[in-house]
C-alpha positions in Angstrom: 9.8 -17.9 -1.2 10.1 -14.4 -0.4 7.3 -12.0 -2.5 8.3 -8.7 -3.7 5.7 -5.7 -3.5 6.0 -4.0 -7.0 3.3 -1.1 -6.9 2.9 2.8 -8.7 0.6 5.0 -7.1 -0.9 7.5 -8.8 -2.7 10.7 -7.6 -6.4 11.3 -8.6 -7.4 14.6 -7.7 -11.0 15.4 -8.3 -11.1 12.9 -11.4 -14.6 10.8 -11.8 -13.3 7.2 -10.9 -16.5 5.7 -13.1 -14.4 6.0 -15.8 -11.5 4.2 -14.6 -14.1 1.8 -13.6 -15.7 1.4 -16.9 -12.1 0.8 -18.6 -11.1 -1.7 -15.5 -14.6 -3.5 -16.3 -13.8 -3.9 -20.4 -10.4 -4.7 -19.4 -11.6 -7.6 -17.5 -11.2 -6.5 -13.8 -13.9 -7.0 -10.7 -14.4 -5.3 -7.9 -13.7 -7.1 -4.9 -14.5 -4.9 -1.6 -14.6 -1.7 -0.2 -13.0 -1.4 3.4 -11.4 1.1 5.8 -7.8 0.5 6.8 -6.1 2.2 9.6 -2.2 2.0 9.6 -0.5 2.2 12.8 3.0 3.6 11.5 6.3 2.4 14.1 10.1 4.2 14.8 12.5 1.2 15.6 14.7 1.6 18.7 17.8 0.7 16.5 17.7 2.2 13.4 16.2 5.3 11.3 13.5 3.7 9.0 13.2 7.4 7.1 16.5 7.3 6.2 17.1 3.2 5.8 13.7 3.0 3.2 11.9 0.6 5.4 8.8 0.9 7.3 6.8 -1.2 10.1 3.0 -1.0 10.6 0.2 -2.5 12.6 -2.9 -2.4 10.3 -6.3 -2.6 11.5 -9.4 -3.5 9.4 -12.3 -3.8 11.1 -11.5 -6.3 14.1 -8.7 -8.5 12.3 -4.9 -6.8 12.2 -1.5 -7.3 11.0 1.6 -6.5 11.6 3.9 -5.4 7.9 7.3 -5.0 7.1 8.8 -3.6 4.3 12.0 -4.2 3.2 14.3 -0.8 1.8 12.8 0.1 -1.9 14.9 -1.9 -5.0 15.8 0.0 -7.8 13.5 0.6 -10.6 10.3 2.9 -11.4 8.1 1.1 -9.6 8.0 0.7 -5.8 9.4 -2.3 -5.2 10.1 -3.4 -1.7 10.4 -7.1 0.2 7.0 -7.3 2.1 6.3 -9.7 5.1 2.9 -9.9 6.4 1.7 -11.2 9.9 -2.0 -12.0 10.5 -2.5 -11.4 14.2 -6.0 -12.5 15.5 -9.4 -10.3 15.8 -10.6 -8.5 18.5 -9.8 -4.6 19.8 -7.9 -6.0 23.3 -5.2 -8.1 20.1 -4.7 -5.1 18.4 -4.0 -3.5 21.4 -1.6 -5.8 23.1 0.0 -5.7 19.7 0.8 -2.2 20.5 1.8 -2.7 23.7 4.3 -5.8 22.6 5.8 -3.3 19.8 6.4 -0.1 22.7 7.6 -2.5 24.9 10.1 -3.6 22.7 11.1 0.4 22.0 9.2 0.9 19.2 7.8 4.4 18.8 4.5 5.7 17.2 4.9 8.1 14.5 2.0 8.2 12.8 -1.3 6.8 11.5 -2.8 6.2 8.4 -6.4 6.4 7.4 -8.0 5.2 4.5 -11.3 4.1 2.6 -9.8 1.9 0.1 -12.1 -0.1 -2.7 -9.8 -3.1 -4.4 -10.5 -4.3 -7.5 -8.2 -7.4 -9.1 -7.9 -9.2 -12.5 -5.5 -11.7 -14.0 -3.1 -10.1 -16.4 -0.4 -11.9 -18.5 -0.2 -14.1 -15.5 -0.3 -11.6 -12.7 -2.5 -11.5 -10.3 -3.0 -7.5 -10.4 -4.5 -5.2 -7.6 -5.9 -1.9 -8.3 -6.6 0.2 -5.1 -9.1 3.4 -4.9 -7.7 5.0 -2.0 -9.5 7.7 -0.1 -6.4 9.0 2.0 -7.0 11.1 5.5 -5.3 14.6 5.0 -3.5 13.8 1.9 -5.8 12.7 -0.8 -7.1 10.8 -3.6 -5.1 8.2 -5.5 -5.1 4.8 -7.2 -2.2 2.2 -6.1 -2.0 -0.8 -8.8 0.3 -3.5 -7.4 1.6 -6.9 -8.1 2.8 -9.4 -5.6 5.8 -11.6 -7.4 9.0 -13.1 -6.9 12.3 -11.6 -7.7 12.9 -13.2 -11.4 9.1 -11.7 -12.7 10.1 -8.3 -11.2 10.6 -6.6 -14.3 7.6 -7.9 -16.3 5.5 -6.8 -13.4 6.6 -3.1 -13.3 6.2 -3.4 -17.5 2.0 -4.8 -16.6 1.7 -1.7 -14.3 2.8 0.3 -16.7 0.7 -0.7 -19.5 -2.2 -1.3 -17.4 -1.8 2.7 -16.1 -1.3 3.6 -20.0 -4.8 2.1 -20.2 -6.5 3.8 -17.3 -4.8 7.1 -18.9 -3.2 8.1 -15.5 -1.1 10.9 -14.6 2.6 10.9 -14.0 3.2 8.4 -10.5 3.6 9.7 -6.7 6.5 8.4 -5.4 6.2 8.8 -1.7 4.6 6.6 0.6 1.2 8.0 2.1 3.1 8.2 5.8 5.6 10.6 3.8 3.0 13.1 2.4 0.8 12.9 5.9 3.7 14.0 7.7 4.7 16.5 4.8 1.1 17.8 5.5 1.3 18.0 9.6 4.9 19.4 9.5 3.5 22.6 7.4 
């Protein structure tokens, strides 16, 4: 069955994350790992992905990668696309014949995406919930919750994010994508 990605990101600015911690600790929520993910962002060869919503990447943490998909964003206040993930295998010379396949095939790099990210999870009214401290290259600060779900819990999981951000007392969302505001950045 095909998952939806249902996720609000949320700029932090030079706010103390210990006290989102804190809350995310009484709340019920672990901490799960701390890791460094570099997003290889792809053009396609057929269609404009800036203006079609959808984005392809090649992510790298530490010697394992995967290719992404995601589907054009759904309607709604939370960023909701159709995600397909790939696990490709470890090792530098995968990732790099991964590129290799993708440019061969006319896919162009655009851009790539650098971040420390700590994940923290808990269950919440029977969502499995994903709370991101992101340390973004060039753009910035910010905390991604998301759900994974399938198309009928859609709306209750947009109504958990939203609750759950009341909680953490979190600003107004950021809509664009972190490859939007990196190239915002470069283009100035």
């Amino acid at each position: 069955m095909a998952m939806l990605e249902i996720e609000l990101k949320y700029p932090l600015g030079d706010r103390d994350v210990a006290e989102i911690w804190t809350t995310l600790t009484e709340l019920g929520a672990a901490f799960q790992s701390a890791l460094i993910e570099s997003d290889q962002y792809f053009s396609a060869p057929d269609r404009d992905f800036k203006s079609t919503g959808e984005a392809f990447r090649l992510r790298r943490i530490g010697k394992k990668a995967r290719f992404t998909y995601k589907g054009p964003r759904q309607a709604g206040l939370a960023k909701t696309r159709h995600e397909i993930e790939v696990p490709l295998g470890a090792g530098d010379s995968t990732f790099d014949s991964a590129i290799e396949l993708v440019t061969a095939l006319g896919y162009k790099p655009v851009a790539t995406v650098e971040k420390h990210r700590e994940i923290w999870t808990m269950d919440h009214d029977g969502h499995a919930v994903f709370f991101c401290f992101d340390d973004v290259g060039y753009v910035g600060r910010f905390l991604e919750i998301e759900i994974l779900a399938e198309e009928a819990m859609k709306d209750e999981a947009e109504t958990v994010i939203l609750t759950l951000a009341n909680a953490l007392s979190l600003p107004e969302p950021e809509p664009r994508s972190y490859l939007r505001m990196l190239l915002e950045t470069r283009s100035r």
